[in-house]
C-alpha positions in Angstrom: -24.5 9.1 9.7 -22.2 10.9 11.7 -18.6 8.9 11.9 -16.7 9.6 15.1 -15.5 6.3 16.5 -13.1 4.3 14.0 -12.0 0.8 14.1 -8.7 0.0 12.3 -8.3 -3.8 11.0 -4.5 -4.4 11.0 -2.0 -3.8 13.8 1.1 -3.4 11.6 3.0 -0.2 11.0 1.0 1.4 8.8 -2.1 0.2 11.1 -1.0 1.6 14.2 0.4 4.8 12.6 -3.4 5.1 11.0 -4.8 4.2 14.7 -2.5 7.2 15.9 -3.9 9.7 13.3 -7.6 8.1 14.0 -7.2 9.3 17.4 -5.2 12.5 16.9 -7.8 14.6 18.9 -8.6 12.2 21.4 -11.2 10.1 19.5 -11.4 6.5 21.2 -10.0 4.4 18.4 -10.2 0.5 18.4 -7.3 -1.6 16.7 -7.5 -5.0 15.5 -4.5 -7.3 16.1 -4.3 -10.6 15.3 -0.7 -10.8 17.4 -1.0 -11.0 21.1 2.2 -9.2 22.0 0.6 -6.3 19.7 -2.9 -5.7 21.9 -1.1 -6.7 25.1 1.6 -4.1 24.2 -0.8 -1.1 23.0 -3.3 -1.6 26.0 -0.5 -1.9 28.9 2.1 0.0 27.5 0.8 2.5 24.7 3.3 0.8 22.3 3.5 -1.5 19.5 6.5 -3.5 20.1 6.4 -5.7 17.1 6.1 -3.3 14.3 6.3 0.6 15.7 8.6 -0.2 18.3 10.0 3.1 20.1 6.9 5.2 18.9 4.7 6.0 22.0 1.2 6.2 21.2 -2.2 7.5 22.2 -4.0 6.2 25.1 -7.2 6.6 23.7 -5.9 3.4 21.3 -7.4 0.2 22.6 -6.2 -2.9 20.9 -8.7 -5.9 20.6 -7.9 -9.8 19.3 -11.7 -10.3 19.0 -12.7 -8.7 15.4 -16.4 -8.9 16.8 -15.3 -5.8 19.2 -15.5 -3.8 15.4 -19.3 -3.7 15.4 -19.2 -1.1 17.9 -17.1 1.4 15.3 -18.9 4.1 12.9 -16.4 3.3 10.0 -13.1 1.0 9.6 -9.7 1.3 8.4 -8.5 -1.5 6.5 -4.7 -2.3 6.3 -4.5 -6.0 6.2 -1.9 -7.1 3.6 -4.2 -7.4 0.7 -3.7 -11.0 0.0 -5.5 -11.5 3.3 -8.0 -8.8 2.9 -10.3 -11.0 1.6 -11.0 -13.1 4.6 -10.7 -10.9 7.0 -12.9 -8.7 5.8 -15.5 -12.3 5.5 -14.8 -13.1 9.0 -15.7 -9.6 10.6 -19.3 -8.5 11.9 -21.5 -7.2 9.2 -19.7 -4.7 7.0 -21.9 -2.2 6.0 -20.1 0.7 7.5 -18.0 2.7 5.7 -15.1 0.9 4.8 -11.7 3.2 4.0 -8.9 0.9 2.4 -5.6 1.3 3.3 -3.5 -1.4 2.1 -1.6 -1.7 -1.3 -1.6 -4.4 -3.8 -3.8 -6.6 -6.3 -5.8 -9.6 -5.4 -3.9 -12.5 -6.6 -6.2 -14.9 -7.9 -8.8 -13.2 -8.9 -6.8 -10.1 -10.7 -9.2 -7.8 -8.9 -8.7 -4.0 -7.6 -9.5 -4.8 -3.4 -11.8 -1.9 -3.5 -13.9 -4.2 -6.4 -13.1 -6.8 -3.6 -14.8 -4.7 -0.8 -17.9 -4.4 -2.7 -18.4 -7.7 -3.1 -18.1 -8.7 -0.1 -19.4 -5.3 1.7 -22.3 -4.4 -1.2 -23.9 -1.9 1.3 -20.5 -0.3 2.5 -19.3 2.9 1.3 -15.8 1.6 0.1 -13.1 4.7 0.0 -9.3 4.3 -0.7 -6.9 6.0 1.0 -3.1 6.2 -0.6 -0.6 8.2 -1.1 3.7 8.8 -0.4 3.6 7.8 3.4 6.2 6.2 5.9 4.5 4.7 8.7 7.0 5.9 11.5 6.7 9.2 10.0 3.1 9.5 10.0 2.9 8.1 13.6 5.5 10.5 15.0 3.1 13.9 13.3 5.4 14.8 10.7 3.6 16.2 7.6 2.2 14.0 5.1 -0.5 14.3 2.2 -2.5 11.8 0.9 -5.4 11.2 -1.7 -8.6 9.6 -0.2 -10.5 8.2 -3.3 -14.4 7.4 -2.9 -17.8 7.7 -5.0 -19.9 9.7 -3.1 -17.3 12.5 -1.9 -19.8 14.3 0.8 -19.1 11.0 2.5 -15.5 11.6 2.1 -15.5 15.0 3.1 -16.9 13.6 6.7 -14.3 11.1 6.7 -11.5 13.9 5.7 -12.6 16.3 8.7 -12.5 13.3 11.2 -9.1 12.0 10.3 -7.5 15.9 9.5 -4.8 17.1 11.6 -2.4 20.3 11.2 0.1 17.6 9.5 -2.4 15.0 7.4 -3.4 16.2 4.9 -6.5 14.5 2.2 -7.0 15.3 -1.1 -10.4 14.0 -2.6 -10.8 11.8 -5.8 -13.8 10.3 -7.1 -10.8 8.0 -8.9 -11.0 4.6 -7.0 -9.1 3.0 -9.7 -6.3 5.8 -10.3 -6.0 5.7 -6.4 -5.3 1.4 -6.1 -2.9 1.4 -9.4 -1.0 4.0 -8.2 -0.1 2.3 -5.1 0.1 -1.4 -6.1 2.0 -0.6 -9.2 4.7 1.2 -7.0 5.5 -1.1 -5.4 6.9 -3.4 -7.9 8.7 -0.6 -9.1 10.4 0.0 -5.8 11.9 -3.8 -5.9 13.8 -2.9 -9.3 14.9 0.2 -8.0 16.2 -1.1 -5.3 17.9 -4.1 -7.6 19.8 -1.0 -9.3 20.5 0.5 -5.7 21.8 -3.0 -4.6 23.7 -3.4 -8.3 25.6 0.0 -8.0 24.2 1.6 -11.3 24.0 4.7 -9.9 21.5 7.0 -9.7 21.2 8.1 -13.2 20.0 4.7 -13.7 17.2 4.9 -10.8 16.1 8.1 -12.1 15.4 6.3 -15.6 13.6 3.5 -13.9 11.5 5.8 -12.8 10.8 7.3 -15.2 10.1 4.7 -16.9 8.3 2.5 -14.3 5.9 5.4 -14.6 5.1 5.1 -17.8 4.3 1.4 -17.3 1.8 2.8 -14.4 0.2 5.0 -16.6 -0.7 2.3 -19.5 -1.9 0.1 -16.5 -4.2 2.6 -14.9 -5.5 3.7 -18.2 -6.4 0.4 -19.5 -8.0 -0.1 -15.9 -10.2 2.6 -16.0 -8.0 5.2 -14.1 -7.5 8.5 -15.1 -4.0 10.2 -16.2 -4.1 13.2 -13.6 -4.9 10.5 -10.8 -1.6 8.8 -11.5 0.6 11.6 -11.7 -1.1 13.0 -8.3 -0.4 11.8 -4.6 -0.9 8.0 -4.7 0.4 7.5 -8.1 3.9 9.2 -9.0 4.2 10.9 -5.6 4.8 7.4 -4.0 6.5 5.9 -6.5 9.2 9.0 -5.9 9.0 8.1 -1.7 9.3 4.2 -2.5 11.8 4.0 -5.3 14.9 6.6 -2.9 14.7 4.5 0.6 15.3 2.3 2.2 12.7 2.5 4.9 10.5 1.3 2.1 10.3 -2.8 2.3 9.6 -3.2 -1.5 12.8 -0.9 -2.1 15.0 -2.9 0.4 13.7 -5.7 -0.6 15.0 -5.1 -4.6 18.5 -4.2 -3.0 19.1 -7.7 -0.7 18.5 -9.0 -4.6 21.0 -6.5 -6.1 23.4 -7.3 -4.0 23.6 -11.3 -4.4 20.7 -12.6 -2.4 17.9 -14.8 -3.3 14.5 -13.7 -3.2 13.5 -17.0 -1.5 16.0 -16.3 1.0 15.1 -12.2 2.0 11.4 -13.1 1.5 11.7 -16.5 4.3 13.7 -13.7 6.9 10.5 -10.6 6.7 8.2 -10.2 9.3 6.5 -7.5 7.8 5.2 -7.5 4.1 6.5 -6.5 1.0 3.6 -6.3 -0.9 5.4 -6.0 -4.1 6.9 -9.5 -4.1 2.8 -10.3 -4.4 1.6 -8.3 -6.6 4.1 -8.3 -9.6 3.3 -11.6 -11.2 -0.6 -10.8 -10.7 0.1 -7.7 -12.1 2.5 -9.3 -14.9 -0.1 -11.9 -15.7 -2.5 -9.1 -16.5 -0.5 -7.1 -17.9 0.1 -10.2 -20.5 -3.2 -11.0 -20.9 -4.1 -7.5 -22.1 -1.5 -6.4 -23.9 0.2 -4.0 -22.2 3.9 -3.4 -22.8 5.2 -3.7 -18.9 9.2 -5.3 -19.4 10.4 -3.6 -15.7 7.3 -5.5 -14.6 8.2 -8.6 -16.1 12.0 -8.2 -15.0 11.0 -8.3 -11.4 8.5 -10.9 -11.8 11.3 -13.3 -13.0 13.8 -11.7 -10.2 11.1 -13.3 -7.5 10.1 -16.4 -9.4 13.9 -17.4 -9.2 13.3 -18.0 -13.7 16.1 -15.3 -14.6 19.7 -13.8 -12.8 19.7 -10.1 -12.1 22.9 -9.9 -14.9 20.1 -11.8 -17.0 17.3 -9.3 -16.3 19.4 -6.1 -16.6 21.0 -7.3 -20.2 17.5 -8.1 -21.2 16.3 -4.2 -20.4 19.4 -2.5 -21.7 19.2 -4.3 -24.8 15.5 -3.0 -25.6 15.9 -1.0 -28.5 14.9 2.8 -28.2 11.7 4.2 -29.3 9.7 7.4 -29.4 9.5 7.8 -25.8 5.5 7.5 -25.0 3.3 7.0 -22.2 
């Protein structure tokens, strides 16, 4: 099956930036919007005002509202925020294409990885994840970026590699779906406490510890899930936990600093267009994490930060006061 004309489901940032790669060398590409001022703005002005605002983009991008228009794509691109993956993925034309998941996070009431989501509701679809340190704006405007794209059968990959590579995206192949999706959902729970520290003033000292640290809470998550260790300290797993946990153009990290600095989760949460998919998938991940007895506390910290159960003050005494150990990952 030859893939040359992709459909991306998801006209956010990251979508549209994906859309823009998609049709780097002048590929029709198709994007799915569910907002009108999106498709209206892509198809009459090459722009997405909502979300990319400022980036021109390419005119062989058509934007669509009808998800039925995907049927006529070789393979999709799947950035929906994951808590909505689910359905949108039920309410598009038969999904047996190859299906390459772009999105970040754990489903919430099931506990499952989305690409185990994807297969159960695509059985016949190749399902591929890609992830890895990336800014959307960044990636839309060509400025160089590496990521890992994880799948089972890798000669399907490779195809899907030499469609989407330019001189400045770059894909790494992993037969490590698991490593890949731990990687990025884990990082970005991490990116809301560093960003508590940023908004605390602790310094960077601190940050650098969290990190460190954070990482190590990763790694006994992916293990215990099935990932492997060199997957995690690759591209999608420490690489974007570094990107995430030093900006502020990432949500998760801005997010963690409104709290920092004196503002309720409730209240930052209530004002965010766009999604911070941390804030959803740290008490899945925290419940899990509980029920098999893994030792996450930064984890827990920011699960209680969002549920509104403990004070930042609280939370920080609470990690400080851990007593030292061997340090271990």
């Amino acid at each position: 099956m030859t893939i040359d004309k992709l459909g991306v489901i998801g006209g956010g940032a990251w979508g549209t930036a994906l859309a823009q790669v998609a049709s780097g060398k002048g590929h029709e590409t198709l994007l799915w919007a569910r907002e009108p001022e999106v498709v209206a703005g892509i198809n009459e002005r090459h722009e997405n005002p909502a979300f990319l605002a400022g980036v021109p983009l390419s005119s062989a991008i058509r934007a669509t509202h009808d998800i039925d228009d995907l049927a006529t794509c070789d393979a999709w691109l799947v950035v929906t925020p994951a808590q909505h993956m689910r359905s949108v993925l039920a309410s598009a034309p038969a999904c047996g294409k190859p299906l390459l998941l772009c999105s970040k996070g754990i489903e919430e009431h099931s506990g499952a990885l989305l690409h185990q989501v994807a297969q159960e509701l695509c059985p016949e679809a190749d399902v591929m994840v890609l992830s890895g340190p990336t800014f959307a704006h960044e990636v839309a405007a060509g400025l160089p970026t590496a990521l890992t794209l994880a799948a089972k059968d890798l000669s399907r990959a490779e195809q899907v590699r030499e469609r989407l590579a330019l001189p400045g995206f770059r894909l790494y192949l992993s037969d490590d779906l698991a490593g890949a999706e731990v990687g990025g959902a884990v990082k970005n729970v991490l990116a809301i406490a560093c960003g508590v520290v940023e908004g605390k003033g602790l310094g960077q000292n601190a940050r650098s510890a969290l990190i460190a640290r954070g990482f190590a809470e990763m790694s006994r998550f992916g293990l215990a899930s099935g990932a492997r260790r060199e997957t995690l300290a690759g591209l999608c797993g420490l690489g974007d936990l570094v990107l995430t946990c030093s900006s502020t153009s990432s949500r998760n990290f801005s997010l963690g600093k409104g709290i920092g600095e004196g503002r309720s989760a409730a209240e930052l949460l209530s004002d965010r267009r766009t999604v911070a998919e941390g804030a959803f998938t740290a008490p899945v991940l925290h419940r899990l994490a509980q029920e098999r007895g893994i030792e996450m506390p930064i984890v827990a910290a920011v699960s209680d930060l969002l549920s509104g159960t403990a004070a930042v003050d609280q939370v920080l005494e609470q990690l400080l006061s851990r007593p030292p150990r061997v340090e271990a990952y």
